[in-house]
PyMOL CGO cylinders between C-alpha atoms (Angstrom):
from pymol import cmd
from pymol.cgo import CYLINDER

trace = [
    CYLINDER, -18.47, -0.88, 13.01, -16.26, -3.67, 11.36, 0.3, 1, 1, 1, 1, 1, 1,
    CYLINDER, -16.26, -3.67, 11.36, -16.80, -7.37, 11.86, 0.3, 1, 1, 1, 1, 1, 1,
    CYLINDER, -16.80, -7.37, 11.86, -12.54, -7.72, 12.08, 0.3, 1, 1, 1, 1, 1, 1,
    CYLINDER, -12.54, -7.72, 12.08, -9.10, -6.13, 12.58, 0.3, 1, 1, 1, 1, 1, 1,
    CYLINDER, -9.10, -6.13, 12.58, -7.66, -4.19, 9.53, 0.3, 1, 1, 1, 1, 1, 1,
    CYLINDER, -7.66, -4.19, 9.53, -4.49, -2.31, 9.73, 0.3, 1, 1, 1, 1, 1, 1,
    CYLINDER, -4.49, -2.31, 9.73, -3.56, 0.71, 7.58, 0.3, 1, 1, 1, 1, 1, 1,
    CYLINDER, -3.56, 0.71, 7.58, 0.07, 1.23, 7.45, 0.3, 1, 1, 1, 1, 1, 1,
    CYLINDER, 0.07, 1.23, 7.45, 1.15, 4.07, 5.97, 0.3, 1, 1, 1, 1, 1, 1,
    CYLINDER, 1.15, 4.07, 5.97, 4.10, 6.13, 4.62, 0.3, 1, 1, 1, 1, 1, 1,
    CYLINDER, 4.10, 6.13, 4.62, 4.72, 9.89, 3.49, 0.3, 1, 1, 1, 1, 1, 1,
    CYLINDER, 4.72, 9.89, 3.49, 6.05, 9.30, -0.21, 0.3, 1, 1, 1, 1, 1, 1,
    CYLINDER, 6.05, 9.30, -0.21, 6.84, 11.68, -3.36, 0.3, 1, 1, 1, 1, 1, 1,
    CYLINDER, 6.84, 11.68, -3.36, 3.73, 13.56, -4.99, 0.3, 1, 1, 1, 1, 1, 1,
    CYLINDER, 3.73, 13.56, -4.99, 2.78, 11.74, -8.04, 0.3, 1, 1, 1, 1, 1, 1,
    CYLINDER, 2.78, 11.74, -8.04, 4.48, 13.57, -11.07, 0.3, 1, 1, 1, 1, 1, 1,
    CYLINDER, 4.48, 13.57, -11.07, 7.97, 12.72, -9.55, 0.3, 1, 1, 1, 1, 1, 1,
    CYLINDER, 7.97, 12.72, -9.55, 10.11, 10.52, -10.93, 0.3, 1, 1, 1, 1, 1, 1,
    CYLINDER, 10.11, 10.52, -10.93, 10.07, 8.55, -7.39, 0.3, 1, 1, 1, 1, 1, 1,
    CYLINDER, 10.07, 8.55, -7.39, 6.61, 8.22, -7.26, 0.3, 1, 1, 1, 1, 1, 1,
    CYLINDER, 6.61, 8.22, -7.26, 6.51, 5.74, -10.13, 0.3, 1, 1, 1, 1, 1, 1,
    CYLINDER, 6.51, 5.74, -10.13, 8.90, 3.49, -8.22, 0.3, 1, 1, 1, 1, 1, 1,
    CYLINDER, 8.90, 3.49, -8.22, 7.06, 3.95, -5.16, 0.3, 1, 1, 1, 1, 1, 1,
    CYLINDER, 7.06, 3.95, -5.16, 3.91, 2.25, -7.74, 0.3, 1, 1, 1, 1, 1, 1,
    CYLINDER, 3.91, 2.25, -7.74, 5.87, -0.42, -8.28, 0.3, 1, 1, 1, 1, 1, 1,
    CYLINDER, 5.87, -0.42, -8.28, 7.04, -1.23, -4.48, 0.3, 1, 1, 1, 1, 1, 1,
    CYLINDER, 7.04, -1.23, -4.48, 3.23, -0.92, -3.88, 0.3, 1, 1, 1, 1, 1, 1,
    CYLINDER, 3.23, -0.92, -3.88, 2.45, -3.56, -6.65, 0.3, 1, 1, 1, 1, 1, 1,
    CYLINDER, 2.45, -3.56, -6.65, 5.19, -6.11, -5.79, 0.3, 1, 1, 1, 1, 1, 1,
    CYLINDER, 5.19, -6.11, -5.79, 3.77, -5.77, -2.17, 0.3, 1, 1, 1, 1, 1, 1,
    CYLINDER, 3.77, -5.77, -2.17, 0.22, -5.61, -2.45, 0.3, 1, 1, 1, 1, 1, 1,
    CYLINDER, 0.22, -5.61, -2.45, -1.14, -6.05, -5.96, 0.3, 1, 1, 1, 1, 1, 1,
    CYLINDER, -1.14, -6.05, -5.96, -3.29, -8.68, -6.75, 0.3, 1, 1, 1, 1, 1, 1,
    CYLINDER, -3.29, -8.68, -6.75, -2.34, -12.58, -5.68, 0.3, 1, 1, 1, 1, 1, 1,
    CYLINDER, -2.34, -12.58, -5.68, 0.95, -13.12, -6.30, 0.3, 1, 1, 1, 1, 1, 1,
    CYLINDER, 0.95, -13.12, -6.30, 1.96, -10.24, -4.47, 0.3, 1, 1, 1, 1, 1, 1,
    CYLINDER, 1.96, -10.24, -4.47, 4.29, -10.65, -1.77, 0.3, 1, 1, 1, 1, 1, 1,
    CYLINDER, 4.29, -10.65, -1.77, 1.19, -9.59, 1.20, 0.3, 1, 1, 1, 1, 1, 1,
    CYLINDER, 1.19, -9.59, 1.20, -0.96, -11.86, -0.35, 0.3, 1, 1, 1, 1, 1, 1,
    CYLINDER, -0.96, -11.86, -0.35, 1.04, -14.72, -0.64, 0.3, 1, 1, 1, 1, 1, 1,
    CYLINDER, 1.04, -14.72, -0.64, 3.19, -14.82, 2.67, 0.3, 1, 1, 1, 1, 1, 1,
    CYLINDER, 3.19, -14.82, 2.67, -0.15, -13.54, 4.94, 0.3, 1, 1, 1, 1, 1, 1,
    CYLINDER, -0.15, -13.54, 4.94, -3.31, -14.73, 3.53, 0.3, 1, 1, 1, 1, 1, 1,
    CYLINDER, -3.31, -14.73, 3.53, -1.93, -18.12, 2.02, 0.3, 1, 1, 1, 1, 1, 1,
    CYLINDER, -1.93, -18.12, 2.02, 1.36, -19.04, 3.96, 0.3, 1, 1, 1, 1, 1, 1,
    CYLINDER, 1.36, -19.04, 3.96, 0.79, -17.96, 6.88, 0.3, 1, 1, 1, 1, 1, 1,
    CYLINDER, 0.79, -17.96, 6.88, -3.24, -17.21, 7.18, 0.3, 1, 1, 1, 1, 1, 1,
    CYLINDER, -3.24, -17.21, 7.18, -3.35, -14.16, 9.44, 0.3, 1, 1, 1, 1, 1, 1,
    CYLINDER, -3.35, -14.16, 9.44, -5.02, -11.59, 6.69, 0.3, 1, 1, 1, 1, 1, 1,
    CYLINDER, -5.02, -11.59, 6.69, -7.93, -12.36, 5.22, 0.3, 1, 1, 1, 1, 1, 1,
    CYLINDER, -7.93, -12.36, 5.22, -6.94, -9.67, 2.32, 0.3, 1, 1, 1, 1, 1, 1,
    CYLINDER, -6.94, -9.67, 2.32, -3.87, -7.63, 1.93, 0.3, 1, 1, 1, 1, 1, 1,
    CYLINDER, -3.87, -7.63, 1.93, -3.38, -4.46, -0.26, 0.3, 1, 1, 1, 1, 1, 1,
    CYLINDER, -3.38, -4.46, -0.26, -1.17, -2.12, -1.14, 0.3, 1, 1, 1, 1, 1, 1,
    CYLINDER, -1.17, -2.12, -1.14, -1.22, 1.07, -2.89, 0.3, 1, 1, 1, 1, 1, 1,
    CYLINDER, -1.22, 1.07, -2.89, -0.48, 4.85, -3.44, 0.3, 1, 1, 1, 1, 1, 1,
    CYLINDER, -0.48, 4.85, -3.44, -2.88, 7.19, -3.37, 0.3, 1, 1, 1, 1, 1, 1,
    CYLINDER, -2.88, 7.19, -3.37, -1.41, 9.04, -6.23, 0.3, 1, 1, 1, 1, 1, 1,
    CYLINDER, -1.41, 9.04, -6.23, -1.45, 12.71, -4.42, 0.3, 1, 1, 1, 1, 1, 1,
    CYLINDER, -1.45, 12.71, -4.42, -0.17, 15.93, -6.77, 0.3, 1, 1, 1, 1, 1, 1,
    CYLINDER, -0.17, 15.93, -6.77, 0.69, 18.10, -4.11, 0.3, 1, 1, 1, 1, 1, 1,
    CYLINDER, 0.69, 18.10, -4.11, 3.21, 18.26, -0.97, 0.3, 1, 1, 1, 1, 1, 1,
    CYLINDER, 3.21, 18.26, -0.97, 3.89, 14.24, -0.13, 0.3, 1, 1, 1, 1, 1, 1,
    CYLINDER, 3.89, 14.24, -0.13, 1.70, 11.12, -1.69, 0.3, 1, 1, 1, 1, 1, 1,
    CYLINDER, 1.70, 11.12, -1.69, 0.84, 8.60, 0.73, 0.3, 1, 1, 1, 1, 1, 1,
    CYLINDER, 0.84, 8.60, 0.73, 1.62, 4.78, 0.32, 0.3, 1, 1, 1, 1, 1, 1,
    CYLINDER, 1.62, 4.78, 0.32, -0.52, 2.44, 1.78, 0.3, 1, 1, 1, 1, 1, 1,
    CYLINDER, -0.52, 2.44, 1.78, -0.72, -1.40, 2.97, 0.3, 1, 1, 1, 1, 1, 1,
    CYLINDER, -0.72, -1.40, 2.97, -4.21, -2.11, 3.80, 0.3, 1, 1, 1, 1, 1, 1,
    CYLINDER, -4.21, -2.11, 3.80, -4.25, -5.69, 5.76, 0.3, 1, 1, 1, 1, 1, 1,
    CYLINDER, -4.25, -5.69, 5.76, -7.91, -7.07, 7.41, 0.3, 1, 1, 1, 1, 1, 1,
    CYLINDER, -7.91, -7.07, 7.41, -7.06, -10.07, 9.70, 0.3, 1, 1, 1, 1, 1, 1,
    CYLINDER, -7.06, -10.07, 9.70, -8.67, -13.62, 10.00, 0.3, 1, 1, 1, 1, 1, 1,
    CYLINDER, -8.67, -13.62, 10.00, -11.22, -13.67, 12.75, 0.3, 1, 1, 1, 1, 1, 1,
    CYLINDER, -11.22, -13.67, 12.75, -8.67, -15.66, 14.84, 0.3, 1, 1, 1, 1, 1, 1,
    CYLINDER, -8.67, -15.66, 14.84, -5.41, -13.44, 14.25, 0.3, 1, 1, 1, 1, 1, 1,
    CYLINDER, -5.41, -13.44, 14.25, -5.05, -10.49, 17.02, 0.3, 1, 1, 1, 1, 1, 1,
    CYLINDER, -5.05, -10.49, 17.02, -4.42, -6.86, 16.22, 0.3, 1, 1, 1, 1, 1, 1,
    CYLINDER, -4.42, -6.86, 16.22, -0.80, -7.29, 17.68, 0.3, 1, 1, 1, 1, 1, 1,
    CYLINDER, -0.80, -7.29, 17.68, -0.40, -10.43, 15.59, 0.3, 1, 1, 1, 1, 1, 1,
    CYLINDER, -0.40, -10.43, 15.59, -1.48, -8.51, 12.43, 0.3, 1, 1, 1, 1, 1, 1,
    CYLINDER, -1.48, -8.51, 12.43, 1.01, -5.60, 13.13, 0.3, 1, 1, 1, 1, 1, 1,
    CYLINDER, 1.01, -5.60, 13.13, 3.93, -7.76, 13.56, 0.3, 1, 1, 1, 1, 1, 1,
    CYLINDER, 3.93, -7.76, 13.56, 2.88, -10.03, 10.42, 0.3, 1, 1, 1, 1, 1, 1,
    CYLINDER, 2.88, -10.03, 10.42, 2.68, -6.84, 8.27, 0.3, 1, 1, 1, 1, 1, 1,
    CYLINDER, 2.68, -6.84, 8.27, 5.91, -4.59, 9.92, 0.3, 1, 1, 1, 1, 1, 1,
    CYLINDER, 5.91, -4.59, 9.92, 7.80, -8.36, 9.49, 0.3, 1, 1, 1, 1, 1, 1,
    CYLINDER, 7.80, -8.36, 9.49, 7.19, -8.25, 5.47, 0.3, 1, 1, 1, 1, 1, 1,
    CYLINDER, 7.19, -8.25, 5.47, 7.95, -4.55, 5.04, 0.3, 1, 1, 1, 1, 1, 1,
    CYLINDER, 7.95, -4.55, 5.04, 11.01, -4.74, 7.12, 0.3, 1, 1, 1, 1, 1, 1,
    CYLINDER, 11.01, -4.74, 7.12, 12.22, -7.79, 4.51, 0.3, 1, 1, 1, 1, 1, 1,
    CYLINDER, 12.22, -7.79, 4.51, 11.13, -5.69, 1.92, 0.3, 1, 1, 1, 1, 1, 1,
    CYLINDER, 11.13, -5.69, 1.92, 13.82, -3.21, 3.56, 0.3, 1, 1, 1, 1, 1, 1,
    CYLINDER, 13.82, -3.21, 3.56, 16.69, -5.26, 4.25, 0.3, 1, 1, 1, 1, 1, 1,
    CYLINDER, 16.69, -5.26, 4.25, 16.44, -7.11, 1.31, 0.3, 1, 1, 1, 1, 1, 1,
    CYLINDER, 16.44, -7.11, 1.31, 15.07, -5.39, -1.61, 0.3, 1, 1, 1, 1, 1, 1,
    CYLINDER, 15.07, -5.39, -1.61, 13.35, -6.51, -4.77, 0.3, 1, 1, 1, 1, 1, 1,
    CYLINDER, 13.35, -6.51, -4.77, 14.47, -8.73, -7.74, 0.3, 1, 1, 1, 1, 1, 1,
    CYLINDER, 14.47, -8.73, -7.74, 14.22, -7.78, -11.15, 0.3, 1, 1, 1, 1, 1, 1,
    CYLINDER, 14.22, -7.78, -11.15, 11.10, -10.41, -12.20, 0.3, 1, 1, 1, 1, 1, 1,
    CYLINDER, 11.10, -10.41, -12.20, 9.27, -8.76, -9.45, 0.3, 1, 1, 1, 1, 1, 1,
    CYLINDER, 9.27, -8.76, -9.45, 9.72, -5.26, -10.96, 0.3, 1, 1, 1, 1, 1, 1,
    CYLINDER, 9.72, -5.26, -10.96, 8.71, -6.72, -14.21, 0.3, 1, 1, 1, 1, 1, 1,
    CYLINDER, 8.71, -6.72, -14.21, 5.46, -8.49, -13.08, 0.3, 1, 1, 1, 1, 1, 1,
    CYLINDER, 5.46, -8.49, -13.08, 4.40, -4.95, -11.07, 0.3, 1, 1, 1, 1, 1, 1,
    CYLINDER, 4.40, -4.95, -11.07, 4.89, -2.88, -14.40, 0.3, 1, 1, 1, 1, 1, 1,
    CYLINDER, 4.89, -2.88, -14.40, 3.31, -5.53, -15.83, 0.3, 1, 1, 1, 1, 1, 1,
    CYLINDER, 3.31, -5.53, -15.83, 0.38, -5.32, -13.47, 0.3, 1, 1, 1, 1, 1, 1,
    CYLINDER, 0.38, -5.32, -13.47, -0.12, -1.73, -13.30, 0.3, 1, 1, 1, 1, 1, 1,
    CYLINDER, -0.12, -1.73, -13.30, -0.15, -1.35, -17.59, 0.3, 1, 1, 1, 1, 1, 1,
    CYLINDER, -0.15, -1.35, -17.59, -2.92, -3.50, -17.66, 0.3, 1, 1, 1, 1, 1, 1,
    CYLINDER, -2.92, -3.50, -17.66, -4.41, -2.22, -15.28, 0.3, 1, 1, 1, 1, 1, 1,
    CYLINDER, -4.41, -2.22, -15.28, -3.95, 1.79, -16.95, 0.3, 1, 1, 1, 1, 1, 1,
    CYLINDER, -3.95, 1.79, -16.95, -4.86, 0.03, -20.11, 0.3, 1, 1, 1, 1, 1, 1,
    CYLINDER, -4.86, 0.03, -20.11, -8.20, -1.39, -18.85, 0.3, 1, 1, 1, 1, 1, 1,
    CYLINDER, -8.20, -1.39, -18.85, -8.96, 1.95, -16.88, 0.3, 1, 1, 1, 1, 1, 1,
    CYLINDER, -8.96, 1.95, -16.88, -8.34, 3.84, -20.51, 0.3, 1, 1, 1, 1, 1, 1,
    CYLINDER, -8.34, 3.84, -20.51, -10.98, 1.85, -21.80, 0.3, 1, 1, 1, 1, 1, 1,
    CYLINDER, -10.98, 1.85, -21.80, -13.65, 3.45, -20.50, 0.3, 1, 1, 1, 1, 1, 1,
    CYLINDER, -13.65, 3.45, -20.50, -14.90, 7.33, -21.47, 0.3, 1, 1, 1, 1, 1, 1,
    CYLINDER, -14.90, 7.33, -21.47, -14.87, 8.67, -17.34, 0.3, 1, 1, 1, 1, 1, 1,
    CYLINDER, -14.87, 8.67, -17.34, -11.66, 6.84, -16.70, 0.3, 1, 1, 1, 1, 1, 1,
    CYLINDER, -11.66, 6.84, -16.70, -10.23, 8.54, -19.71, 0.3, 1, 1, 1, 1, 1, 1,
    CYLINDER, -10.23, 8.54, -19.71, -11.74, 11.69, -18.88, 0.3, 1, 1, 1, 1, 1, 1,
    CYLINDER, -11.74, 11.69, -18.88, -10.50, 11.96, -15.50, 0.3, 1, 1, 1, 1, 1, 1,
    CYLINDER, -10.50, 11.96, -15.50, -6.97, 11.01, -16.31, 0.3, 1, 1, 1, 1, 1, 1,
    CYLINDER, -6.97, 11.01, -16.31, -7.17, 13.42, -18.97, 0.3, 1, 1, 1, 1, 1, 1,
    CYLINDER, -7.17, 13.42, -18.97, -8.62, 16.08, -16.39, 0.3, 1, 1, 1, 1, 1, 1,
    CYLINDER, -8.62, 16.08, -16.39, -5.97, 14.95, -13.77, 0.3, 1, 1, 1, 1, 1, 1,
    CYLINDER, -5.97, 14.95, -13.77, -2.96, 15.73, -16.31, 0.3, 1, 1, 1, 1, 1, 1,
    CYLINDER, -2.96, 15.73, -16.31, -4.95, 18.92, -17.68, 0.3, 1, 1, 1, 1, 1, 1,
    CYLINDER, -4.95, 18.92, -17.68, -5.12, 20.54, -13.86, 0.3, 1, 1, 1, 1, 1, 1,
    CYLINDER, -5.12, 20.54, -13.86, -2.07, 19.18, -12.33, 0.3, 1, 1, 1, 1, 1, 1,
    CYLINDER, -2.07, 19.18, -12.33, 0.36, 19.92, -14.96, 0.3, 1, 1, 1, 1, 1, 1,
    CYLINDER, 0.36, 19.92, -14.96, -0.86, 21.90, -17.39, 0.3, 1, 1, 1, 1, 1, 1,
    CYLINDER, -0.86, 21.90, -17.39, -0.70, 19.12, -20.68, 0.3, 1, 1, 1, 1, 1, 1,
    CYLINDER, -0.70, 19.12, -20.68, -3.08, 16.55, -21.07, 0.3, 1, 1, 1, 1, 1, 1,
    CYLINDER, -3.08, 16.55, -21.07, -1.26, 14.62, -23.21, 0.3, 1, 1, 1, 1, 1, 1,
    CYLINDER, -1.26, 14.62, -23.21, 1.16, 13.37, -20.09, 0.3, 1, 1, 1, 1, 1, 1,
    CYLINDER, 1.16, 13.37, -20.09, -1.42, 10.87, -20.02, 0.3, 1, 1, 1, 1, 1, 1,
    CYLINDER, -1.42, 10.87, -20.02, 0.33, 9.14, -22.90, 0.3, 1, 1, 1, 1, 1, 1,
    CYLINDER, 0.33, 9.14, -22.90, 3.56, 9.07, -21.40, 0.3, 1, 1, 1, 1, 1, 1,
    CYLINDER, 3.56, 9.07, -21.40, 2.70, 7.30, -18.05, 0.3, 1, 1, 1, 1, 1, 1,
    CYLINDER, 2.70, 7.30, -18.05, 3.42, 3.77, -19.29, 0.3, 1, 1, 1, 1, 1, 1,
    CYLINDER, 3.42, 3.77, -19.29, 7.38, 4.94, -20.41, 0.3, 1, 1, 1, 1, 1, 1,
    CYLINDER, 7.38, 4.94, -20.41, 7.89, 6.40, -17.07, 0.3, 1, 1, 1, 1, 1, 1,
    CYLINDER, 7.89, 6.40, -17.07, 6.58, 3.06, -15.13, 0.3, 1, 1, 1, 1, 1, 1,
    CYLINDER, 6.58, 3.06, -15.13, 8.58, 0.82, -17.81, 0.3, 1, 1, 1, 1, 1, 1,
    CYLINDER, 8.58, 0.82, -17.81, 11.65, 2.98, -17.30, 0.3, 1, 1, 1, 1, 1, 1,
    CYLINDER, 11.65, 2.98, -17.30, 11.59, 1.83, -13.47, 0.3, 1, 1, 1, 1, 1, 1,
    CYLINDER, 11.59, 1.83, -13.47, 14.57, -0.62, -12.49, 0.3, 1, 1, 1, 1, 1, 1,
    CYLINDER, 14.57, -0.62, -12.49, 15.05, -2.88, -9.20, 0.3, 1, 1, 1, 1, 1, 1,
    CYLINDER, 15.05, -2.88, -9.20, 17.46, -0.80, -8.75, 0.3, 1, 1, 1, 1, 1, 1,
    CYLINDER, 17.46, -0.80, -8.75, 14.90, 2.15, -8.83, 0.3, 1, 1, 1, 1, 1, 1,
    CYLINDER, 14.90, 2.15, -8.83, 12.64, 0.66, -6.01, 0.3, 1, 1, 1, 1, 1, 1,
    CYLINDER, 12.64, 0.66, -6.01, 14.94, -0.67, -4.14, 0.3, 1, 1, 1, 1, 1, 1,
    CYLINDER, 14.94, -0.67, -4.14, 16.67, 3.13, -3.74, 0.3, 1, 1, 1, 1, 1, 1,
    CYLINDER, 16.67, 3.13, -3.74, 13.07, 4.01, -2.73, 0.3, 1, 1, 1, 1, 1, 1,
    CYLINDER, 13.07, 4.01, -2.73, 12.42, 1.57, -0.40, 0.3, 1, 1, 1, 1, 1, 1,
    CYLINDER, 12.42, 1.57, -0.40, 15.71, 1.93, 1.59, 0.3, 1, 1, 1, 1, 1, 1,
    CYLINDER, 15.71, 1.93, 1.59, 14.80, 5.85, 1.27, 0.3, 1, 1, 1, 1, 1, 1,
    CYLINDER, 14.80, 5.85, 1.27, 10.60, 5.81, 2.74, 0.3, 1, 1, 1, 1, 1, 1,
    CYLINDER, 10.60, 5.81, 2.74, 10.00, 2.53, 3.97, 0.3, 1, 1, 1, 1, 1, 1,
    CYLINDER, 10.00, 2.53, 3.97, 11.69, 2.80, 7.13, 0.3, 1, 1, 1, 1, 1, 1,
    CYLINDER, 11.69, 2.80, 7.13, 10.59, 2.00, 10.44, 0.3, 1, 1, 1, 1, 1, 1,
    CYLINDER, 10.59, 2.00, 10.44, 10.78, 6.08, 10.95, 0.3, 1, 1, 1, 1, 1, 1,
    CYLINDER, 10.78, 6.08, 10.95, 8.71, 6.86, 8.26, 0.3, 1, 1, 1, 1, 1, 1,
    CYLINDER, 8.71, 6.86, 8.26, 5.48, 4.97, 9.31, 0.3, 1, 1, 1, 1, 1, 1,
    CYLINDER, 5.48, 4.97, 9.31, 1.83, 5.60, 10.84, 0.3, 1, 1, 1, 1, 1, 1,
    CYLINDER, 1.83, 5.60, 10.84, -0.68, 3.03, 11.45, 0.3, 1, 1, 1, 1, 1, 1,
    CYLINDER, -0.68, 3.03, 11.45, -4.28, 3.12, 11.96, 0.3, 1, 1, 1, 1, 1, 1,
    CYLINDER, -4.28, 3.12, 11.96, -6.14, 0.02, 13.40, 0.3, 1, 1, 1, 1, 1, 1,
    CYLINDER, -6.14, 0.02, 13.40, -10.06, -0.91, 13.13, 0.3, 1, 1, 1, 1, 1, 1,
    CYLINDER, -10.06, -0.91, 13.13, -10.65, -3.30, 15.58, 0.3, 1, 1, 1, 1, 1, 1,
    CYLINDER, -10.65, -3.30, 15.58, -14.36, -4.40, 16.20, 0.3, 1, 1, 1, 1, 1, 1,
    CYLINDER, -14.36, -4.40, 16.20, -16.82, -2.62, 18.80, 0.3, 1, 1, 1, 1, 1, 1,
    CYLINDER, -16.82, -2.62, 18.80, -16.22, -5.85, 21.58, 0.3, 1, 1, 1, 1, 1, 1,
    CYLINDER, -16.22, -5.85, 21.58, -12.58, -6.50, 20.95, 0.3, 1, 1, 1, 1, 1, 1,
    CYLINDER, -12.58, -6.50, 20.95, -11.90, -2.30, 21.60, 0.3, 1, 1, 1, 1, 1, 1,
    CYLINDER, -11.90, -2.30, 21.60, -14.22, -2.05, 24.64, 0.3, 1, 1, 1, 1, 1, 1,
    CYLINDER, -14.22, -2.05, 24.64, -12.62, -5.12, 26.20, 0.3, 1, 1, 1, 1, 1, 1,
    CYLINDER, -12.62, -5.12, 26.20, -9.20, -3.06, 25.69, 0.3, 1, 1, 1, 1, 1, 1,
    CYLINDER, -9.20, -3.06, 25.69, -10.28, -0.08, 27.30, 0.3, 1, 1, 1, 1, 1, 1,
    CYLINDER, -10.28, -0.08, 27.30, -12.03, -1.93, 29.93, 0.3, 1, 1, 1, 1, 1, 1,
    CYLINDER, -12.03, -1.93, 29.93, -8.92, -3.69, 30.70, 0.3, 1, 1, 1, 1, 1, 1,
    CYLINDER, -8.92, -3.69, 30.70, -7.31, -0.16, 31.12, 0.3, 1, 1, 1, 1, 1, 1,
    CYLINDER, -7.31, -0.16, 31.12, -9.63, 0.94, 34.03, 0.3, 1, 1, 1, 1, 1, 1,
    CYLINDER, -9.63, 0.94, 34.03, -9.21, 0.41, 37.56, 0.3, 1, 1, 1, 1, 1, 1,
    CYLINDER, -9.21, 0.41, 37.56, -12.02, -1.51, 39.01, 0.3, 1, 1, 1, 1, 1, 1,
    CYLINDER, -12.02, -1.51, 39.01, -13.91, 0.64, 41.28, 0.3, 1, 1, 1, 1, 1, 1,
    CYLINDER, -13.91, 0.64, 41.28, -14.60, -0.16, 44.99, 0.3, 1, 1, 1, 1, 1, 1,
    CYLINDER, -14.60, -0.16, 44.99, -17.92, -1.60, 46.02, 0.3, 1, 1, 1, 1, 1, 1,
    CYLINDER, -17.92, -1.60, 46.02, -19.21, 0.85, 48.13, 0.3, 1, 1, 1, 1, 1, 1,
]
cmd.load_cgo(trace, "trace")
């Protein structure tokens, strides 16, 4: 049960450990991290179809990662409405790319957010763990913050031409319990009265 619409739109991406994962990060953080974000700002306060609007990788180790926007409508926005909102930003994204102070402001974003995680002793200890099992040296953990300032617009905008296509997406829609019974409803024949 959910009380509104919420899209998941997502792409298959580089494993984490790649080089093109981190840039992937960063297109995830200039679209969906925190409130100056470019989801944020065009749907939930220009527009005001999304209530909140995400993105993010899942940071995956093994065969492809998966990057995700993660929109949840206003009560008064329709699910159709939502995907076009959502498909209309990442297409723009697309076609036009990212500018260097966005870049900046993502790495930005995501070091203090590694920082702050660092802080505490089960954070560490799975990052630590995460390095240890994946690729054999825990001490990669210390060199995640060069690889995510090394990251150009150049960088994400190679990636985003490359896996944010309009043939490299899946979406998943929640819709609440009335709204998808009145769509399959809809759907049926009404049967004679006998």
């Amino acid at each position: 049960d959910v009380v509104l619409p919420r899209l998941f739109l997502a792409f298959r991406v580089p494993p984490f450990g790649m080089a093109e994962h981190y840039a992937a990060s960063v297109a995830a953080a200039v679209l969906g991290l925190r409130k100056g974000s470019r989801l944020h700002r065009a749907l939930v306060r220009e527009r005001q179809v999304a209530a909140e609007a995400h993105a993010f990788t899942y940071d995956l180790t093994k065969g492809r990662d998966l990057f995700v926007i993660d929109v949840t409508a206003r009560p008064e926005v329709s699910v159709e409405q939502l995907e076009q909102e959502v498909a209309r930003e990442v297409d723009a994204l697309h076609e036009h790319g990212v500018m260097d102070a966005e870049v900046e402001r993502a790495v930005a974003l995501i070091q203090t957010d590694t920082v702050r995680s660092l802080q505490s002793a089960a954070d560490r200890a799975d990052r630590l763990s995460l390095f240890a099992t994946y690729f054999g040296d825990p001490s990669l953990v210390n060199e995640q913050m060069d690889r995510y300032r090394a990251v150009t617009a150049a960088d994400v905008n190679a990636f985003v031409q490359e896996y944010l296509g309009q043939d490299n997406r899946a979406s998943l829609v929640y819709v609440p319990r009335e709204i998808g019974r009145g769509a399959r409803d809809a759907g049926r024949e009404e049967e004679p009265e006998a």
